[in-house]
C-alpha positions as YAML, in Angstrom:
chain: A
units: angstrom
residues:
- id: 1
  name: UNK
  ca: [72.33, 105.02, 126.12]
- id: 2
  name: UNK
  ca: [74.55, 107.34, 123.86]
- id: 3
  name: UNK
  ca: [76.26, 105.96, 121.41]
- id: 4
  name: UNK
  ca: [79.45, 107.01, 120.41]
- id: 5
  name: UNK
  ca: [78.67, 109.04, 117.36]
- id: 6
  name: UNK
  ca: [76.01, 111.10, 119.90]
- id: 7
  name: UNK
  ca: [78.58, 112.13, 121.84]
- id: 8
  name: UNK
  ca: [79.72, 116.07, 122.25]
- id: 9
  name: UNK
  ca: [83.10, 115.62, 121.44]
- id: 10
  name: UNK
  ca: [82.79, 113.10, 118.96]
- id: 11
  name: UNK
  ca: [85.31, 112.14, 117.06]
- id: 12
  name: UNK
  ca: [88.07, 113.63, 119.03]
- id: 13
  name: UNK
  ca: [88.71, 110.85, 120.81]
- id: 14
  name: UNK
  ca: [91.00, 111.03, 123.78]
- id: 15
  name: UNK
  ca: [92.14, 108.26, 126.48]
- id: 16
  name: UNK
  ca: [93.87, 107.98, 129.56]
- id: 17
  name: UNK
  ca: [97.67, 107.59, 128.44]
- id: 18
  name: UNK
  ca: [98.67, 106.30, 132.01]
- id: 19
  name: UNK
  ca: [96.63, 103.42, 131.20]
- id: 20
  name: UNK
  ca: [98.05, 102.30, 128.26]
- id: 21
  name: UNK
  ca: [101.92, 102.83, 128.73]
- id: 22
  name: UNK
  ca: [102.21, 99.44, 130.09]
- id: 23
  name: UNK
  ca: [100.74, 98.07, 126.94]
- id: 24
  name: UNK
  ca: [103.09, 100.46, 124.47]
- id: 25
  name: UNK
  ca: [105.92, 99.37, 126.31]
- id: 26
  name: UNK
  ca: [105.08, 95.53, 125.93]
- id: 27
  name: UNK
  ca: [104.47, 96.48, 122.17]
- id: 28
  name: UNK
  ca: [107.69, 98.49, 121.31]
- id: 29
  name: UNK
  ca: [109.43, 95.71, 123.18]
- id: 30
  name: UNK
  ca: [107.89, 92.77, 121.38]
- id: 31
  name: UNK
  ca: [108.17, 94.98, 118.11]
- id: 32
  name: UNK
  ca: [111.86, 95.63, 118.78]
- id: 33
  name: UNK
  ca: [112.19, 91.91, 119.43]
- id: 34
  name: UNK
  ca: [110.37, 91.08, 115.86]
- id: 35
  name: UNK
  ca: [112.46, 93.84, 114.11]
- id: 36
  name: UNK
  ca: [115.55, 91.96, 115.41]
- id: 37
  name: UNK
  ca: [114.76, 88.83, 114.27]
- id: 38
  name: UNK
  ca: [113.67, 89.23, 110.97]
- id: 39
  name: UNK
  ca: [116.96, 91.24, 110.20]
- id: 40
  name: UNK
  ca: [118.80, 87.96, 110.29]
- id: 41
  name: UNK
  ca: [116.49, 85.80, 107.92]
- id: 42
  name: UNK
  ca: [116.61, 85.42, 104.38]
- id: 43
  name: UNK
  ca: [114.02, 86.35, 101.97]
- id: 44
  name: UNK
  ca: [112.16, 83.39, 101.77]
- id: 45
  name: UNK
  ca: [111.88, 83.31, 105.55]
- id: 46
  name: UNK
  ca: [110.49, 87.29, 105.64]
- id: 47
  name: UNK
  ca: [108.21, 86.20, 103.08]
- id: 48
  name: UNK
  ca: [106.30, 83.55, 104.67]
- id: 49
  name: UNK
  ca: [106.69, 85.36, 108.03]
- id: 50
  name: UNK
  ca: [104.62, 88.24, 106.20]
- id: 51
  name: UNK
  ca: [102.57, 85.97, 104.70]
- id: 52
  name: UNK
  ca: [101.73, 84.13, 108.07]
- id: 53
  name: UNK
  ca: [101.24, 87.53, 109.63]
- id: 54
  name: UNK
  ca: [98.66, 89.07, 106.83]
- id: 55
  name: UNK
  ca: [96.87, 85.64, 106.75]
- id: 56
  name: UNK
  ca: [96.60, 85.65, 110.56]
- id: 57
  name: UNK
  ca: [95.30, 89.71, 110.49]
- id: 58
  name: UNK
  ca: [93.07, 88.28, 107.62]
- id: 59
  name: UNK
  ca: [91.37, 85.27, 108.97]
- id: 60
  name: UNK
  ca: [90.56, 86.79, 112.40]
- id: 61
  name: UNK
  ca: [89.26, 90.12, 111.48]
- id: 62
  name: UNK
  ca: [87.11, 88.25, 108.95]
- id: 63
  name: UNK
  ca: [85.87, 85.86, 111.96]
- id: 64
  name: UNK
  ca: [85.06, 88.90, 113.64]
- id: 65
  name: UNK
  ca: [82.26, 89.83, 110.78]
- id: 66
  name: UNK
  ca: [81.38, 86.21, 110.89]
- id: 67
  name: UNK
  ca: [83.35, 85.55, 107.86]
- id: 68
  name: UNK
  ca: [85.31, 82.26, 108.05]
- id: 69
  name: UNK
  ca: [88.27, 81.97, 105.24]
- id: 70
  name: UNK
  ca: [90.81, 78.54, 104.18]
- id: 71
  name: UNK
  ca: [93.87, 79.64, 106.09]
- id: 72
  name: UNK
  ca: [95.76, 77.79, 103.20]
- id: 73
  name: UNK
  ca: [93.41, 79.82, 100.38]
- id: 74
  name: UNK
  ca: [94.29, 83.32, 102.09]
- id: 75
  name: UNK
  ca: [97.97, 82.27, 102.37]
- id: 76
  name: UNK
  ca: [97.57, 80.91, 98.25]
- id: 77
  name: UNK
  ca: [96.40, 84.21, 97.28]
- id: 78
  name: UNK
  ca: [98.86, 86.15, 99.55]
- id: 79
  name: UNK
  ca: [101.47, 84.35, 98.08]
- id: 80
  name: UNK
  ca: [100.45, 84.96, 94.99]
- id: 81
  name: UNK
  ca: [99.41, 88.80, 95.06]
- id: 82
  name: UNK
  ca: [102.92, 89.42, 97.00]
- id: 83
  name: UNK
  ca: [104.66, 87.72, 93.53]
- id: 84
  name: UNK
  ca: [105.66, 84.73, 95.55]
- id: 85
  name: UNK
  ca: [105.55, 81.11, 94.40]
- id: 86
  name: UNK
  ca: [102.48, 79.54, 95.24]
- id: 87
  name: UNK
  ca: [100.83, 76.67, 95.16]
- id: 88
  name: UNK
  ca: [98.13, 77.86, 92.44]
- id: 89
  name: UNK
  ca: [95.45, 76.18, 94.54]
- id: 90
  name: UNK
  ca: [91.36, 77.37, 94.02]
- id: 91
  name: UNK
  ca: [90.79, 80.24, 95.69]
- id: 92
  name: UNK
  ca: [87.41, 81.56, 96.48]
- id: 93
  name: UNK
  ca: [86.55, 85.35, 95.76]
- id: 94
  name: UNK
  ca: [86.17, 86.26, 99.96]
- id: 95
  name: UNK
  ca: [89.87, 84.61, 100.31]
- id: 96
  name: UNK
  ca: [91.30, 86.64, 97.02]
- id: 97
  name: UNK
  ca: [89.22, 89.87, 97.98]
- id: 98
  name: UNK
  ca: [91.03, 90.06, 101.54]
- id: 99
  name: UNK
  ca: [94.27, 88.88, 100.47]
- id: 100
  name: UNK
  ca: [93.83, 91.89, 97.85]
- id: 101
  name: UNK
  ca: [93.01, 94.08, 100.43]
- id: 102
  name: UNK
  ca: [95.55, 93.14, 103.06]
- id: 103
  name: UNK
  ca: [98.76, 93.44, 100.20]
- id: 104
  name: UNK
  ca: [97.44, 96.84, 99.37]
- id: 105
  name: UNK
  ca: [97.38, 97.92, 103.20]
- id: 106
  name: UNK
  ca: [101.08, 96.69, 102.93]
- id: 107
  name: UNK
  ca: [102.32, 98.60, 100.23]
- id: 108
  name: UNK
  ca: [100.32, 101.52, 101.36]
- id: 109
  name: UNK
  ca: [100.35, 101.45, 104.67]
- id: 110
  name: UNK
  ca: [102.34, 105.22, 104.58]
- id: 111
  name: UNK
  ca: [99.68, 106.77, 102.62]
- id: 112
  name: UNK
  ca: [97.46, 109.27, 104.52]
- id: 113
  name: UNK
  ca: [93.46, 107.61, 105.08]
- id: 114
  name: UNK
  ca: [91.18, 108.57, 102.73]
- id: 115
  name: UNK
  ca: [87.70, 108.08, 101.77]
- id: 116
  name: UNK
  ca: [89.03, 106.38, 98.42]
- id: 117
  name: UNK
  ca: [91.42, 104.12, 100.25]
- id: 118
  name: UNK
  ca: [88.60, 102.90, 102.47]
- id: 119
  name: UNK
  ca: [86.35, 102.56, 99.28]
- id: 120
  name: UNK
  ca: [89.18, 100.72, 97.64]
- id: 121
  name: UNK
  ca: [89.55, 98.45, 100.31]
- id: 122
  name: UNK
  ca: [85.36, 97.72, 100.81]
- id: 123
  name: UNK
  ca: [85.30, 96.93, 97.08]
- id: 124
  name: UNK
  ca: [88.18, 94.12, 97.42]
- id: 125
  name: UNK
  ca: [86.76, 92.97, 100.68]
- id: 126
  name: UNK
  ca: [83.22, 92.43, 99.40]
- id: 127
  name: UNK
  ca: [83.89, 91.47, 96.05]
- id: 128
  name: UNK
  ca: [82.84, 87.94, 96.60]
- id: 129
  name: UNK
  ca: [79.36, 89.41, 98.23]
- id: 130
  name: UNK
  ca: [76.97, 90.73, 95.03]
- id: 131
  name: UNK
  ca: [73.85, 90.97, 97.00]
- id: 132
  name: UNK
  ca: [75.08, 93.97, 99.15]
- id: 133
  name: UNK
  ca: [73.98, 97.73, 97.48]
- id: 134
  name: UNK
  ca: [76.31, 100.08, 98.77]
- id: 135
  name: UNK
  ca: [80.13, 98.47, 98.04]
- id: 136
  name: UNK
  ca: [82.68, 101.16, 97.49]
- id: 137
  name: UNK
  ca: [80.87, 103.68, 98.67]
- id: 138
  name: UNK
  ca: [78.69, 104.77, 102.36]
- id: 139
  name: UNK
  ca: [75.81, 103.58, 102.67]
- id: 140
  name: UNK
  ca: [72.39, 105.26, 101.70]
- id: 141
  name: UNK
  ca: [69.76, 103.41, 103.09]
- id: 142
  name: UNK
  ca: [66.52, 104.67, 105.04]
- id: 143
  name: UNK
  ca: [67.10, 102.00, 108.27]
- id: 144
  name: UNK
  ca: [69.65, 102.58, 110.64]
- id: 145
  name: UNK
  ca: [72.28, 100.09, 110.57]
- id: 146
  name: UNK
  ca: [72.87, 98.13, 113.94]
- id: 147
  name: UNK
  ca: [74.66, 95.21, 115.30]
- id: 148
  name: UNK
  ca: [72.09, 93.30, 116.56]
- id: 149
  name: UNK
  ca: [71.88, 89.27, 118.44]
- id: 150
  name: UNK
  ca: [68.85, 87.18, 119.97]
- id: 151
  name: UNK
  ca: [66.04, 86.16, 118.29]
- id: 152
  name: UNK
  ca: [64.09, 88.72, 116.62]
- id: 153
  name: UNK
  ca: [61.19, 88.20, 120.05]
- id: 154
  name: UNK
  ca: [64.30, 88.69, 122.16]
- id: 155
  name: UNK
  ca: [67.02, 90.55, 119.91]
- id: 156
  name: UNK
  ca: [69.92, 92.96, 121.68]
- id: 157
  name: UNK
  ca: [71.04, 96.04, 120.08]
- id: 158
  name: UNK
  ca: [74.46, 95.90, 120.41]
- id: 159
  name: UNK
  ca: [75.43, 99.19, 118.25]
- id: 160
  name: UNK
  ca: [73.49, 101.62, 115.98]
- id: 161
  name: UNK
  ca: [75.36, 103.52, 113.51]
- id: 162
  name: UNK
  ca: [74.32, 106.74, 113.05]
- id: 163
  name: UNK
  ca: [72.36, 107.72, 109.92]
- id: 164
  name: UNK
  ca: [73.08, 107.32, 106.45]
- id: 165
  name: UNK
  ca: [72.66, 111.04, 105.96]
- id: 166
  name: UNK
  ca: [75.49, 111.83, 108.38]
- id: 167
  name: UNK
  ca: [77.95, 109.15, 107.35]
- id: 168
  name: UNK
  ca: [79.99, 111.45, 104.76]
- id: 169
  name: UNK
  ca: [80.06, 114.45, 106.43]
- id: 170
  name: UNK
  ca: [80.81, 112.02, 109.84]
- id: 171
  name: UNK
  ca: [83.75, 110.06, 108.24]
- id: 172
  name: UNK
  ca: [85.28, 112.92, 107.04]
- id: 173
  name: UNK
  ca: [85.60, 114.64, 110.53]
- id: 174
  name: UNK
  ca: [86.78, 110.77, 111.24]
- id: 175
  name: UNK
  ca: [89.34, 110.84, 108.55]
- id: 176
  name: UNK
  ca: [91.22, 114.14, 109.55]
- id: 177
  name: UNK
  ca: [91.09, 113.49, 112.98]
- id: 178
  name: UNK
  ca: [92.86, 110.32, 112.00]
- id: 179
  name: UNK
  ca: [95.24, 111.91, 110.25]
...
């Protein structure tokens, strides 16, 4: 199996824009809906509406990794990187680091990708996690890196990324297709 780094036209990606109209049209509805909504509250209703909306973004792309976070820590730290009262409970360094990271994607969120953006945001995201070499930065090591499940007698290669060597050269064709 190719993955999709092996590909020809990688990473132009294209898709099949029939397809997903439905879905756009569900989003820009829903969106519209949201917009709407949060016209008529007051500040301290927007705030914990964007708090309760980073929080949620936070806590399930951090299950995703395997990461679980306090709801009530992420929201803490939200709160308090946003400059809104909070209730100055402990926070752990994985809660602050993606709290960090989330309130810089909103105050950025109009600034063009870039490899220092993504290094900013690996840096607060892993800051809690000192046993990792490569923070900030791509990795550099020998061994491919794959996504992997089973027992090692019985494990399933879910995903291999492609080599370190490539990874610069590969997000930065990423990067300005993005763009």
């Amino acid at each position: 199996m190719a993955w999709n780094w092996q590909m020809p036209d990688w990473p132009n990606f294209r898709w099949d824009r029939a397809r997903l109209e439905a879905a756009e049209k569900q989003f820009l509805v829903g969106g519209g809906v949201f917009v709407g909504t949060v016209r008529h509250l007051g500040k301290d209703e927007r705030d914990q509406l964007t708090v309760e909306a980073m929080s949620t973004e936070a806590v399930t792309t951090s299950e995703i990794e395997g990461e679980i976070l306090d709801r009530a820590s992420v929201q803490s730290s939200l709160r308090k990187q946003l400059g809104i009262a909070t209730d100055e409970r402990r926070v752990r360094p994985a809660e602050r680091g993606i709290a960090e990271m989330m309130v810089d994607l909103y105050r950025s969120f109009g600034e063009p990708l870039s490899e220092e953006m993504l290094f900013r945001w690996h840096r607060m995201v892993m800051s809690a996690n000192r046993n990792l070499r490569d923070v900030g930065r791509y990795r550099a090591g020998a061994l491919p890196m794959q996504v992997v499940s089973g027992s090692i007698a019985e494990s399933r290669v879910h995903f291999e990324a492609l080599p370190s060597l490539h990874v610069s050269s590969e997000m930065k064709r990423f990067i300005s297709w993005f763009k």
